[in-house]
N, CA, C and O of each residue as an XYZ file, in Angstrom:
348
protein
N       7.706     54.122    -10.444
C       7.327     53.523     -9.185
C       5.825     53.724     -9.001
O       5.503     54.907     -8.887
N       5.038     53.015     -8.958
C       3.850     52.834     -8.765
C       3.132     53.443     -7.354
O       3.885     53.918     -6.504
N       2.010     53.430     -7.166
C       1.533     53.748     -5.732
C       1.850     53.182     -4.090
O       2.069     53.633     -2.966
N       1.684     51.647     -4.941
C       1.669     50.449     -3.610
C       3.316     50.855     -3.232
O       3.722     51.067     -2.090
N       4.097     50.903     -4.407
C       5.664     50.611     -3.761
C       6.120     52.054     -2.883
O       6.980     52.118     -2.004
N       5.461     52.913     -3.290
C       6.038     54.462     -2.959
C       5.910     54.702     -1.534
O       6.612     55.337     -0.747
N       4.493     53.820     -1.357
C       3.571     53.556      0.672
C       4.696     52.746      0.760
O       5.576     53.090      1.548
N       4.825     51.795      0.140
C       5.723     50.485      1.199
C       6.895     51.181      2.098
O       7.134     51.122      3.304
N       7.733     52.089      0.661
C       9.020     52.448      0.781
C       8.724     53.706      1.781
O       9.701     53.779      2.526
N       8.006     54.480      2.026
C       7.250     55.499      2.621
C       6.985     54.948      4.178
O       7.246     55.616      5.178
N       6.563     53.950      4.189
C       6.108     53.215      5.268
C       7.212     52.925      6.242
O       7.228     53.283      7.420
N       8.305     52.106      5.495
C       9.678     51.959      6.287
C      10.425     52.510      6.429
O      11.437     52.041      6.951
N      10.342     53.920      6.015
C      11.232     55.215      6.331
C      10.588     55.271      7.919
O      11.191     55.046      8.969
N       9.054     55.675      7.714
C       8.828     55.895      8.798
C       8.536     55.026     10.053
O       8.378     55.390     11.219
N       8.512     54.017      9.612
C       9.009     53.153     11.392
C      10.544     53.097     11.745
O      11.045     53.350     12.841
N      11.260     52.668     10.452
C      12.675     53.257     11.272
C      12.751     54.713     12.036
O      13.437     54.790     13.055
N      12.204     55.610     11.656
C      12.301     57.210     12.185
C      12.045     56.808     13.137
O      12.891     56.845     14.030
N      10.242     56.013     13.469
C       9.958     55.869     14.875
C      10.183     54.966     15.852
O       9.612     55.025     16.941
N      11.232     53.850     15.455
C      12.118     52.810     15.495
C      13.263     53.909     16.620
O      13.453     54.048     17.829
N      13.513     54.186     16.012
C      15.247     55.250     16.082
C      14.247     56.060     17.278
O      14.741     55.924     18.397
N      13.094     56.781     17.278
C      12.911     57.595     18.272
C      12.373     57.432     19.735
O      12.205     58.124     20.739
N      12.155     55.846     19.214
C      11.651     54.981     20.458
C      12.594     54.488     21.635
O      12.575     54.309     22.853
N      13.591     54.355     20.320
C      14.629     53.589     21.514
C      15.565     54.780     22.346
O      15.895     54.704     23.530
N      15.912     55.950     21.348
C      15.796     57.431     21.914
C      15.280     57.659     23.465
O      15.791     57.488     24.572
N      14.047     58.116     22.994
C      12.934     58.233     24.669
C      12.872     56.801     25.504
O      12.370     56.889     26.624
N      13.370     55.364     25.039
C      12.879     54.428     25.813
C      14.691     54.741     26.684
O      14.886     54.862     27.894
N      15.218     54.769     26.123
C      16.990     55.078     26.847
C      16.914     55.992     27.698
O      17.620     55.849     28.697
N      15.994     57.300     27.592
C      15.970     58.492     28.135
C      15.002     57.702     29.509
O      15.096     57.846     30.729
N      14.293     57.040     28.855
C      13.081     56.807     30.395
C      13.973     55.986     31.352
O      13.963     56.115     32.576
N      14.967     54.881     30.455
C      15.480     53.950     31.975
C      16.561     54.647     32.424
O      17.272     54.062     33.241
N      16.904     55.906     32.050
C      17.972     56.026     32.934
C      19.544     56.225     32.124
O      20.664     56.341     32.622
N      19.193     56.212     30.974
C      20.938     55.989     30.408
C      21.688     57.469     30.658
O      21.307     58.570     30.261
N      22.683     57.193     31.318
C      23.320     58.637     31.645
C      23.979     59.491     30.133
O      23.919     60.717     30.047
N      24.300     59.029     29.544
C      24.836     59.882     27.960
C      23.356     60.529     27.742
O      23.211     61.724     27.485
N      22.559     59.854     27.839
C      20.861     60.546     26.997
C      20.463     61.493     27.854
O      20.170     62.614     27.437
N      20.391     61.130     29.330
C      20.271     62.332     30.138
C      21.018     63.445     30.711
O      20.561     64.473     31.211
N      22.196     63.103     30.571
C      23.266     64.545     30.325
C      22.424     65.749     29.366
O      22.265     66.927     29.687
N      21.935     65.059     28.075
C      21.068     65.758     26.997
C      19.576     65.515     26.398
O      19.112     65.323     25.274
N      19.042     65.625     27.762
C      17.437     65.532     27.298
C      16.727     65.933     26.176
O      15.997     65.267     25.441
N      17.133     67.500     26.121
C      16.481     68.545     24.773
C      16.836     68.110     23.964
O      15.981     67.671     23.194
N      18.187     67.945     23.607
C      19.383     67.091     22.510
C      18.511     65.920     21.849
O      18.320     65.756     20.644
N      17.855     64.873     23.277
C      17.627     63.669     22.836
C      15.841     63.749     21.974
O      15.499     63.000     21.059
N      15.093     64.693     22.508
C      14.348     64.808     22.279
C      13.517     65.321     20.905
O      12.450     64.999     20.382
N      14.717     66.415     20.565
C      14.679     67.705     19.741
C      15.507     66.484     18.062
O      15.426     66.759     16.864
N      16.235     65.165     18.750
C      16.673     64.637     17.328
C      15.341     63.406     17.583
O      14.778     63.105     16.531
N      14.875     62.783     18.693
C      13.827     62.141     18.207
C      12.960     62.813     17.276
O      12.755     62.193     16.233
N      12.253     64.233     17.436
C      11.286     64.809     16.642
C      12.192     65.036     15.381
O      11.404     65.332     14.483
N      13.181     65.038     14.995
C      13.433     65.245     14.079
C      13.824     64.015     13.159
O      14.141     64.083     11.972
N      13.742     62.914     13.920
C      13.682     61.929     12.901
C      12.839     61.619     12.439
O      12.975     61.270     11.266
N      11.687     61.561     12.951
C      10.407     61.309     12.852
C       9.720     62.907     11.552
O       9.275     62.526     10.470
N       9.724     64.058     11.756
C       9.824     64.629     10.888
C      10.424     64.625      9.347
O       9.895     64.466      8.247
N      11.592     64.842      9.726
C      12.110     64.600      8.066
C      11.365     63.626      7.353
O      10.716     63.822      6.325
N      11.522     62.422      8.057
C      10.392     61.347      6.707
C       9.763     62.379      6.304
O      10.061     63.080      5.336
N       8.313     62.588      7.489
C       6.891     63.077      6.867
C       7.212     64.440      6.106
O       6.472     64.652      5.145
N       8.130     65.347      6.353
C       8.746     66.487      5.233
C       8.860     65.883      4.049
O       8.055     66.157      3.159
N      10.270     64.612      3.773
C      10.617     64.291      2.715
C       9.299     63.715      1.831
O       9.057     64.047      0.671
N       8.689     62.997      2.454
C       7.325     62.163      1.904
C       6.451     63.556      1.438
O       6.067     63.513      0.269
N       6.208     64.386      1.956
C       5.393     65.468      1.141
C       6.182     66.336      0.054
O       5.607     66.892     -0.882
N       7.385     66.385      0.250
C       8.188     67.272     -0.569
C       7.918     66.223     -1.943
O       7.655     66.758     -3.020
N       8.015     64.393     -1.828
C       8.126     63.989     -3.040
C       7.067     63.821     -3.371
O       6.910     64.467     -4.407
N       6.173     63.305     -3.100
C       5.050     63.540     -3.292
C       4.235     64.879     -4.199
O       3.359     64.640     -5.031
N       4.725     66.349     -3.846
C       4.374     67.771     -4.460
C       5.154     67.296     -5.383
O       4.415     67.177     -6.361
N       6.390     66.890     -5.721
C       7.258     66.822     -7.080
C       6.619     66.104     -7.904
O       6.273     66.692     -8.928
N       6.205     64.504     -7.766
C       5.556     63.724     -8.226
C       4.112     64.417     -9.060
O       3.841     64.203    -10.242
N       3.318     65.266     -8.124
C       2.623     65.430     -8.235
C       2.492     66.939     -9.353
O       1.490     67.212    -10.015
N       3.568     67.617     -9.320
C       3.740     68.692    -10.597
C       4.417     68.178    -11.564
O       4.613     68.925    -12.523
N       5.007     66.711    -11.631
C       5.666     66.546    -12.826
C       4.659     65.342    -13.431
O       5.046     64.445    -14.181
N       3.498     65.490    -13.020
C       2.837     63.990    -13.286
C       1.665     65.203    -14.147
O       0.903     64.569    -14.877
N       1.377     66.880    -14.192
C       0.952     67.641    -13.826
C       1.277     68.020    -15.416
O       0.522     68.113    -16.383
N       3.000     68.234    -15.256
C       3.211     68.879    -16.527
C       3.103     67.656    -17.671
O       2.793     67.885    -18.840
N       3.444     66.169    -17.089
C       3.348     65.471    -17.948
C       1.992     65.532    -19.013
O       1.992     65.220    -20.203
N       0.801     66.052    -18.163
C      -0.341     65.976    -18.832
C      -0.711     67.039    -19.713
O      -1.707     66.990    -20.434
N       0.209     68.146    -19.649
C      -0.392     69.393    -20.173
C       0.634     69.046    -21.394
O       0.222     69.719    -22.339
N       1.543     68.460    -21.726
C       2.775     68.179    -22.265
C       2.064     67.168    -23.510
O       2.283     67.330    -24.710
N       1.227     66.169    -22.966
C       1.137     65.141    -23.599
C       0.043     65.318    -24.883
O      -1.069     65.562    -24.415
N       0.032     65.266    -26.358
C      -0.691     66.205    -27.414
C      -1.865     65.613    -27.285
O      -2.247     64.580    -26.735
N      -2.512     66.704    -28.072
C      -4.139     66.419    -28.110
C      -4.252     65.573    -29.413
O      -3.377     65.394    -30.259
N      -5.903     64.951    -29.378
C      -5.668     64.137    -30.706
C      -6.143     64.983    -31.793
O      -7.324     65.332    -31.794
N      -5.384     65.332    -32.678
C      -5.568     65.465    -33.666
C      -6.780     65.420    -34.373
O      -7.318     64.322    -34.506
N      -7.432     66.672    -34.967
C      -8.669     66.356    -35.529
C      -8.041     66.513    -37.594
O      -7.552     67.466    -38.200
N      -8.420     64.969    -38.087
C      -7.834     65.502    -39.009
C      -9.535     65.442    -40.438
O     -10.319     64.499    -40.547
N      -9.557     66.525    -41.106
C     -10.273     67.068    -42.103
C     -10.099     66.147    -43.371
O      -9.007     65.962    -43.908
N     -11.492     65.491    -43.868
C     -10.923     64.842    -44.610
C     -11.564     65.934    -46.147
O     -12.644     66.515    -46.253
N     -10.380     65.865    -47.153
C     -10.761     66.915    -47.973
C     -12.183     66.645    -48.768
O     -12.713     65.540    -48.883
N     -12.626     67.744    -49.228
C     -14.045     67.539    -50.106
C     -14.355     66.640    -50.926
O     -15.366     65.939    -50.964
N     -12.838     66.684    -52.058
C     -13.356     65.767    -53.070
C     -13.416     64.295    -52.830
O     -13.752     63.442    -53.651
N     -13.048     64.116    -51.599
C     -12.670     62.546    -51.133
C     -14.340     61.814    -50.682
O     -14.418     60.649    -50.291
């Protein structure tokens, strides 16, 4: 997966999160009685939707980024090859 696709896919995690946390607090502001029975409830899973993306997005990102890491230390050097005397 390339750069551009990793933002795209990165990108629409996180407007759904803030999609999902909008309509959350916008329910909580007009009044919906289920949301305000549980304010903290409603609040405490908006931030947490919105979190996890930006967690998950750095967690893959550090992975990406040590296995892209070992790939390089992994990958051989060139070869110096000696060509003999009498040649």
């Amino acid at each position: 997966m390339d750069v551009t696709a990793w933002l795209k896919a990165r990108a629409v995690e996180l407007g759904a999160a803030l999609c999902a946390a909008a309509v959350l607090i916008g329910g909580l502001a007009i009044g919906v009685p289920f949301l305000r029975a549980r304010i903290a409830e409603t609040f405490l899973y908006s931030f947490c939707c919105v979190s996890a993306v930006l967690i998950r997005s750095c967690l893959d990102l550090a992975v990406r980024s040590v296995a892209l890491a070992l790939r390089s230390l992994r990958s051989p050097v060139h070869a110096v090859r000696l060509k003999p005397s009498g040649a």
